[in-house]
N, C-alpha and C positions, 0 to 999 in steps of 0.2 A: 473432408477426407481424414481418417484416421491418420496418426503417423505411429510408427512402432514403440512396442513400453519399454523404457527402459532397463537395462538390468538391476540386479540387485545392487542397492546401495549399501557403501561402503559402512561398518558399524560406527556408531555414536555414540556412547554412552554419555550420561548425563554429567554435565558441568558443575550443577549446583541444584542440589536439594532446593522444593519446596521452603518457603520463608514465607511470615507474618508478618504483619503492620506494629510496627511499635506505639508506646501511648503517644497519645499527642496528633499520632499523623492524621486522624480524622479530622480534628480541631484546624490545623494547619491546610488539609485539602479544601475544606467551606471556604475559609481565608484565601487559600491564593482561588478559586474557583467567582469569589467574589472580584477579587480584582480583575480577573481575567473579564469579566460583565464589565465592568467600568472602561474598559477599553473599548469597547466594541462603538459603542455609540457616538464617539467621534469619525469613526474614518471616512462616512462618504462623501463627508463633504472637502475632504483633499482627492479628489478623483472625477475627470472629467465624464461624460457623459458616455457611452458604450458605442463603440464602431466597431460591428460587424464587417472584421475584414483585418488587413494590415494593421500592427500595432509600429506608427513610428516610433513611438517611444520609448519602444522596450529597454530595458538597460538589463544586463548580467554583469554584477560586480565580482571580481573573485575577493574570499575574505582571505587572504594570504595566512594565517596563522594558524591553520587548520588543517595539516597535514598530517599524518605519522607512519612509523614504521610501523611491518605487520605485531598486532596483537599475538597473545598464544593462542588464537585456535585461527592465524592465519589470515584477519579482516587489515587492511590498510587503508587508508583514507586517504586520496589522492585531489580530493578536492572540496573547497565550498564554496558556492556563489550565492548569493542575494541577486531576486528576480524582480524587477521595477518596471510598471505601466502605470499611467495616469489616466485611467479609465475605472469608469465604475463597475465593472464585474470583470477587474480583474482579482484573483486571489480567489482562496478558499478552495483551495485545488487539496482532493480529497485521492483521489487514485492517478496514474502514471503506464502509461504503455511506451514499450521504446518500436521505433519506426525505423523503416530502413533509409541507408543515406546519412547514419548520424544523426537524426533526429527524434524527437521526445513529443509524448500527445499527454497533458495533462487534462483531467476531468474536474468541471469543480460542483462542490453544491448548490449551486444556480443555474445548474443546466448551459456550461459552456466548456467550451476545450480550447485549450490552447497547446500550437502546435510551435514547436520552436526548435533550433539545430541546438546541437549540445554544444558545450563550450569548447572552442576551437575548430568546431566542424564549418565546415561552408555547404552553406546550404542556401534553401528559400530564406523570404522573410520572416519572423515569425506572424502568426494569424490569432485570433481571437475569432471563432464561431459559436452559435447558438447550438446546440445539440437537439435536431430536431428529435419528437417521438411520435410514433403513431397515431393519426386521430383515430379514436375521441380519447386518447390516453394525454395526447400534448398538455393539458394544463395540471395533469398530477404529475409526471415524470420530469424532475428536475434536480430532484437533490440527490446528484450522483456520489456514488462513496465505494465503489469496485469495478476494475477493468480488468479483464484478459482477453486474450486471440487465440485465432486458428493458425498456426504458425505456415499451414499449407496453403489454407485457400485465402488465406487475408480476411474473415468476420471477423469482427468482436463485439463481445458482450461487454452489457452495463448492470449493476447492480444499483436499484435504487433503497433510500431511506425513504422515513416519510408513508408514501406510497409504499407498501414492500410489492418487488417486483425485478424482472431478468426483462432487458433488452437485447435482441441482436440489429448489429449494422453491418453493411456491406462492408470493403475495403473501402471506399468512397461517399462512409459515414451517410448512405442511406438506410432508414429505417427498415426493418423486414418481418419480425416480430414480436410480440411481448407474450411475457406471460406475468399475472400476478397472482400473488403468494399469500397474501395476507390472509387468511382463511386459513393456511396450512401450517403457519407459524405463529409462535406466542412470543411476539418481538415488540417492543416498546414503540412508539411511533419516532423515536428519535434515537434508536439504535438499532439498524437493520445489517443488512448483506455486507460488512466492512471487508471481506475479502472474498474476490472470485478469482478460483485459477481453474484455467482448463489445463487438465494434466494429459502426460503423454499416451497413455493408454485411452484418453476418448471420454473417461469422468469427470467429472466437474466437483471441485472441492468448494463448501460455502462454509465461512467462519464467522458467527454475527457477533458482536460487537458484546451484546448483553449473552448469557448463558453459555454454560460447558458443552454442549454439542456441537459438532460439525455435522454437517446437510453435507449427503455424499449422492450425486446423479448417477446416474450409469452412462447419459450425455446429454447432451442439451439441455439445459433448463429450459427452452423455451418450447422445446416438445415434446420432455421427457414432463410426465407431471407428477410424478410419484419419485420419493428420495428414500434415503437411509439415512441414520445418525447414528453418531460412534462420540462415545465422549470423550472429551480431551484432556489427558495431564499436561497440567505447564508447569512450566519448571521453577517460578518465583511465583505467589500468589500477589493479587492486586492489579495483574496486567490486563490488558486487554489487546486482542486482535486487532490492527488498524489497516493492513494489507499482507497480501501474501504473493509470491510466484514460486515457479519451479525452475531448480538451476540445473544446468546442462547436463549436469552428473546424476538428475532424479529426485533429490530429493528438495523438499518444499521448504523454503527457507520464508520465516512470518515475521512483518513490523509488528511490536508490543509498546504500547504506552500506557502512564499512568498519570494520574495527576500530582505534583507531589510540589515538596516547597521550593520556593525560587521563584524567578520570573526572568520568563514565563512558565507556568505550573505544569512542568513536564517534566517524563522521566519515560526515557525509550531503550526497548532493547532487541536484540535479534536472537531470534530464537529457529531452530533445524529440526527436520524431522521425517519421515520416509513415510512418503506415501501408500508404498504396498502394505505393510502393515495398518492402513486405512480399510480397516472391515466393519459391516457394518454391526450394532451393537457391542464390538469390543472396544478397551478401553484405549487412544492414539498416544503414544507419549512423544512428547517433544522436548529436546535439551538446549540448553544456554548455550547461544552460539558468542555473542560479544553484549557487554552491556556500553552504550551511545555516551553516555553522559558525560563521561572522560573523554571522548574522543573528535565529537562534531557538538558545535550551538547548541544548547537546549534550545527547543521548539518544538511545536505540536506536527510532529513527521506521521501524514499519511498514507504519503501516496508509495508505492514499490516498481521498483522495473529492474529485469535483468538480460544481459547479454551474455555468449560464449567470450571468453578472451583467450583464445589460445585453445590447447588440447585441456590443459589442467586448473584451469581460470576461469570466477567469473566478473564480470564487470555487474555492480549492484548499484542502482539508481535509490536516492530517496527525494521527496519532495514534502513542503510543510506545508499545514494550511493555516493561513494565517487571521481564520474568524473575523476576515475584513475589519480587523482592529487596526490604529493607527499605532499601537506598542507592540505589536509582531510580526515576524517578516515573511514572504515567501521566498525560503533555503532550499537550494537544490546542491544536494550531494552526493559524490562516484566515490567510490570504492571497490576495494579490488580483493579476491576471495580467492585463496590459494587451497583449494579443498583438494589437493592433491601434493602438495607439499613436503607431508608427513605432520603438520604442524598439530591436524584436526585427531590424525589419529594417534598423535601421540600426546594429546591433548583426552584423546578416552581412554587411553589406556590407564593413564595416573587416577582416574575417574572410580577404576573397577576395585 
């Protein structure tokens, strides 16, 4: 069921120009990109074996030192945890759905989900499942890397890497269809579908990871099989799409990362921008909403979720994925979006 489009979103004007790589940063990205490899290949062996089912051992640590007052264009960080199982496919959680009841459904690139209350909430236990896919699709569909829902009837879609391709599941994470893409797209086999949102008027927004186009459906990706694309301005060059959703007010607010110096080799930022001006062929522009790095962990943040919080609020989920490396965590982070404040638009106005 369709729900209705939202109105016109409030204006934005851009935060900050377009920016370049300075000398060095290439030299410095192989460098930390190398390190980052050397990490990887100890973790599994600190990690027990995989149950399908209840994780006893889950732990959520809060990092206490991570909070802050609202930025200027209105983001505050009201939380950070570190997410612990001792299981072998936990982690590597690449996209984020928020569930009702207080609860959180992460995806990972292993083809699993993990379902868990937010912190403070009471809820179930958290779970760890296999995300099944359609046969004979089950053994290509696993390296999951975008979620969004029906906010009416409860599906939701998967966007895979790897394989490129759109899953739908019931509310009750049964399979119902696929469709694949790879034929229609000129996507790297290891940089696909990094953001799906199904937006309120019924189209579905796809942002890949590699190339300036946005994939615009009219609905369904899984039965719609023909798109549009519309190219995208970002607003600092070097970023990349890593998830997106739509906040209560309309407009589509998208994780950005990069790889950059430090450890570990990340640099994230949050970027805004109105959908309705989403047509296809013309050019989308999106402005700098907050840049991460001053404010929560450096880490590789994939995953995106958001909530209403109030009339003028919204509550914004991140989660990282942590390349089942034993030197990176999985951080799950709240924050709280005052997009009616005055903060955002007096934050465009100095802009113009």
């Amino acid at each position: 069921m369709r729900s209705s489009s939202p109105g016109r979103c409030p204006d934005l004007r851009p935060l900050a120009g377009p920016g370049g790589e300075g000398a060095g940063v290439r030299h410095r990205r192989i460098a930390a990109i190398a390190a980052l490899v050397l990490g990887l290949a100890p973790s599994t062996w600190l990690r027990s074996e995989v149950v399908d089912g209840k994780l006893a051992d889950f732990r959520i640590t809060p990092l206490s030192d991570f909070t802050s007052d609202p930025v200027a264009t209105g983001v505050r960080i009201e939380g950070v945890w570190e997410i612990q199982a001792d299981n072998l496919q936990f982690g590597g959680y690449s996209a984020l759905l928020p569930l009702a009841g207080g609860h959180l459904r992460a995806f990972s690139d292993r083809g699993y989900r993990l379902t868990f209350p937010e912190p403070g909430a009471r809820g179930r236990f958290p779970t760890l499942s296999r995300q099944l896919a359609l046969a004979p699709y089950a053994p290509e569909l696993w390296d999951i890397e975008s979620a969004t829902r029906d906010p009416d009837g409860g599906d939701y879609w998967l966007g895979y890497e790897s394989t490129h391709a759109f899953q739908r599941f019931s509310n009750a994470s049964t399979p119902m269809a696929v469709r694949l893409i790879g034929g229609d797209v000129n996507w790297p086999s290891n940089s696909g579908a990094e953001s799906l949102v199904r937006l309120a008027d019924g189209r579905f927004l796809v942002l890949p990871e590699s190339g300036r186009d946005a994939l615009i459906y009219r609905g369904d990706p899984v039965e719609t099989p023909s798109f549009a694309t519309s190219p995208v301005s970002w607003p600092i060059a070097g970023y990349n799409p890593t998830d997106a959703a739509q906040l209560p007010d309309g407009r589509v607010i998208i994780l950005m990362r990069r790889v950059a110096w430090g450890f570990p080799p990340f640099s994230s930022l949050l970027v805004i921008a109105d959908p309705a001006t989403l047509q296809a062929g013309q050019p989308w522009n999106t402005y700098l909403l907050a840049r991460l790095d001053r404010l929560v962990p450096s880490e590789n943040y994939e995953g995106l979720a958001v909530r209403r919080a109030g009339r003028d609020a919204a509550e914004i989920w991140m989660i990282s994925d942590d390349n089942r490396s034993a030197f990176q965590r999985t951080l799950l982070v709240r924050m709280r979006l005052d997009y009616a404040s005055g903060k955002v638009h007096q934050k465009a106005r100095e802009s113009r």
